[in-house]
C-alpha positions as CSV (number, residue, x, y, z in Angstrom):
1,X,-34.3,37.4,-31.1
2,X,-31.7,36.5,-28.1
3,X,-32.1,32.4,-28.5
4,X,-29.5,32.2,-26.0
5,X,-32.0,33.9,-23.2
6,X,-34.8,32.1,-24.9
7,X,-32.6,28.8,-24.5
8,X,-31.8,29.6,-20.6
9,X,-35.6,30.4,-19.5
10,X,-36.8,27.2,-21.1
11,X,-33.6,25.0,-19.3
12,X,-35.2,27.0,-15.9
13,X,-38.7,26.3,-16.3
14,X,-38.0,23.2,-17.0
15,X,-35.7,21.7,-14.2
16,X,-37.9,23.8,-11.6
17,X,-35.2,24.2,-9.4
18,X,-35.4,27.9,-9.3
19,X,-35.1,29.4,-5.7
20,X,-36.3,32.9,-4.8
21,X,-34.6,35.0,-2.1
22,X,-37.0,34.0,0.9
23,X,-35.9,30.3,0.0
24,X,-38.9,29.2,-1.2
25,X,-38.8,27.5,-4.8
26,X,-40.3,29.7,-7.8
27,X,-43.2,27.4,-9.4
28,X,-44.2,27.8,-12.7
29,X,-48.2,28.8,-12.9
30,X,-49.9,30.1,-16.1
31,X,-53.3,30.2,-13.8
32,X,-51.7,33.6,-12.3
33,X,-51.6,35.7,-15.0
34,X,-49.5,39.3,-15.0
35,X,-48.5,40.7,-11.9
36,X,-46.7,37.7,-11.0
37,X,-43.5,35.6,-11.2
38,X,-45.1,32.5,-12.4
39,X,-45.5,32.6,-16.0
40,X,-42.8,32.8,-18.9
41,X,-42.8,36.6,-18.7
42,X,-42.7,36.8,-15.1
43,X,-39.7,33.8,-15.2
44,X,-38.0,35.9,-17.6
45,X,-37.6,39.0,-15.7
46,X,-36.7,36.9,-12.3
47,X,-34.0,35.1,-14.1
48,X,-32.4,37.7,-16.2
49,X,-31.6,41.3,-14.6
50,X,-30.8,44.1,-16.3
51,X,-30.8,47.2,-14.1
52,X,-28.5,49.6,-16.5
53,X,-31.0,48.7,-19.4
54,X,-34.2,49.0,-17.2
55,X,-36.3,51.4,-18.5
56,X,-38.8,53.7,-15.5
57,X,-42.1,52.0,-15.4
58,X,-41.9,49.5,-18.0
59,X,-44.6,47.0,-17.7
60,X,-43.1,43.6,-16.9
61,X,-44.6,41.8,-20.4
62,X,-42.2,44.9,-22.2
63,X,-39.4,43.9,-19.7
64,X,-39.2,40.5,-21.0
65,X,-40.0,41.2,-24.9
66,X,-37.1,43.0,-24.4
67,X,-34.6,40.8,-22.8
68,X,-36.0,37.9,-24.9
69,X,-35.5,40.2,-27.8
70,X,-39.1,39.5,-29.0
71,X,-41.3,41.6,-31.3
72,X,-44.6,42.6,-29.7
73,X,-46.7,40.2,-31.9
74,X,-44.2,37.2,-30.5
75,X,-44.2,38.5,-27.2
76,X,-48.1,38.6,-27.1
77,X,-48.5,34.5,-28.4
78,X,-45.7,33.4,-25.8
79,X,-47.1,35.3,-22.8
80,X,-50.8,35.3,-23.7
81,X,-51.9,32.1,-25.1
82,X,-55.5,32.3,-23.7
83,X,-56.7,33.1,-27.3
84,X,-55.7,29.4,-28.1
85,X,-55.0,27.7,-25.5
86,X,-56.2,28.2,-21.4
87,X,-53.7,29.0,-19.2
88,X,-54.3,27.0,-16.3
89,X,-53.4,23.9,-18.4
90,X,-49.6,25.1,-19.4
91,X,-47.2,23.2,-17.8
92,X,-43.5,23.7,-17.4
93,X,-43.1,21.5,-19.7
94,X,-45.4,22.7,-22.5
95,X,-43.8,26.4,-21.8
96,X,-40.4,24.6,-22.2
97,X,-40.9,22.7,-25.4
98,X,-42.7,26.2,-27.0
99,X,-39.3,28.6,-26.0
100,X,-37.1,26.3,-27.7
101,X,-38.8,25.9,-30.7
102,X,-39.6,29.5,-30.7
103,X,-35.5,29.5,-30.3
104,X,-35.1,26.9,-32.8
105,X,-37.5,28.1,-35.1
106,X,-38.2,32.0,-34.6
107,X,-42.0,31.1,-34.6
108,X,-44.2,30.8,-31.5
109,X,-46.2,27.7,-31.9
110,X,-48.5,26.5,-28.9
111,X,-50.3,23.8,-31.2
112,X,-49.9,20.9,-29.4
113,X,-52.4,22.6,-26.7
114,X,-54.6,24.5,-29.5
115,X,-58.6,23.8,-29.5
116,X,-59.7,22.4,-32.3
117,X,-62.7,23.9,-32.4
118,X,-60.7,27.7,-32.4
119,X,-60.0,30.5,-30.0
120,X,-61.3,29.2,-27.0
121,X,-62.5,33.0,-26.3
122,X,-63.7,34.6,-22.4
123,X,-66.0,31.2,-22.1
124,X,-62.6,29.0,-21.7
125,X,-61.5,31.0,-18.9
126,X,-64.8,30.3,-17.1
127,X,-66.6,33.5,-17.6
128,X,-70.5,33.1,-18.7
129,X,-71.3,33.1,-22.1
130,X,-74.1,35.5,-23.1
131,X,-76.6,34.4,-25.7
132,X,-76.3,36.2,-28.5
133,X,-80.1,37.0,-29.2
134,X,-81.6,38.6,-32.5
135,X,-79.2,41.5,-34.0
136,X,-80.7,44.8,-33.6
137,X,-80.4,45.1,-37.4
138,X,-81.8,42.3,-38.7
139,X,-83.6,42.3,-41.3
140,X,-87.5,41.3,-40.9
């Protein structure tokens, strides 16, 4: 685990001051999942190159395990909370205080935002929940 990279992103996300190269400042944004430069992975890769350890067509989540030297079951809690936690209400400030204890601790840890009921599932993210109906199995 690279704590220091860890350390750096969090100090970023936090402060907000991060300008792109069109000017315009880089705003942290869990609502825009993958794809984009707005969540931690996507702060990650904007803040830390690495062309001579680029790897061809490595998918962006990969590109910032790496440089945050994550496994893949870290990488997956820090950049996809949506199992616990909705994206839309991360803020900079949540994704800050999570990196440095994942730094300070070597666990990812997104309780303070945890349902308390459990994973919030594809309702939380606004999709319509099906009724489950009668199993086709069940006994009669």
């Amino acid at each position: 685990m690279n704590t220091e990279a860890i350390r750096f992103v969090a100090k970023a996300i936090l402060a907000q001051d991060t300008v792109l190269p069109n000017g315009e400042r880089l705003e942290f944004d869990m609502t825009n999942w993958c794809g984009t430069a707005c969540c931690i992975a996507g702060w990650t890769n904007f803040l830390i190159t690495d062309d001579e350890n680029a790897r061809k067509d490595e998918h962006d989540l990969f590109s910032a395990e790496r440089k945050l030297g994550l496994t893949r079951n870290e990488a997956l809690e820090l950049f996809s909370p949506a199992l616990t936690v909705p994206y839309s209400e991360v803020t900079p400030q949540q994704a800050a205080e999570v990196l440095l204890r994942l730094a300070d601790t070597g666990a990812v840890d997104w309780e303070k935002l945890k349902n308390p009921l459990g994973p919030l599932g594809v309702k939380a993210e606004e999709y319509p929940a099906f009724p489950r109906g009668t199993p086709k199995f069940a006994r009669r």
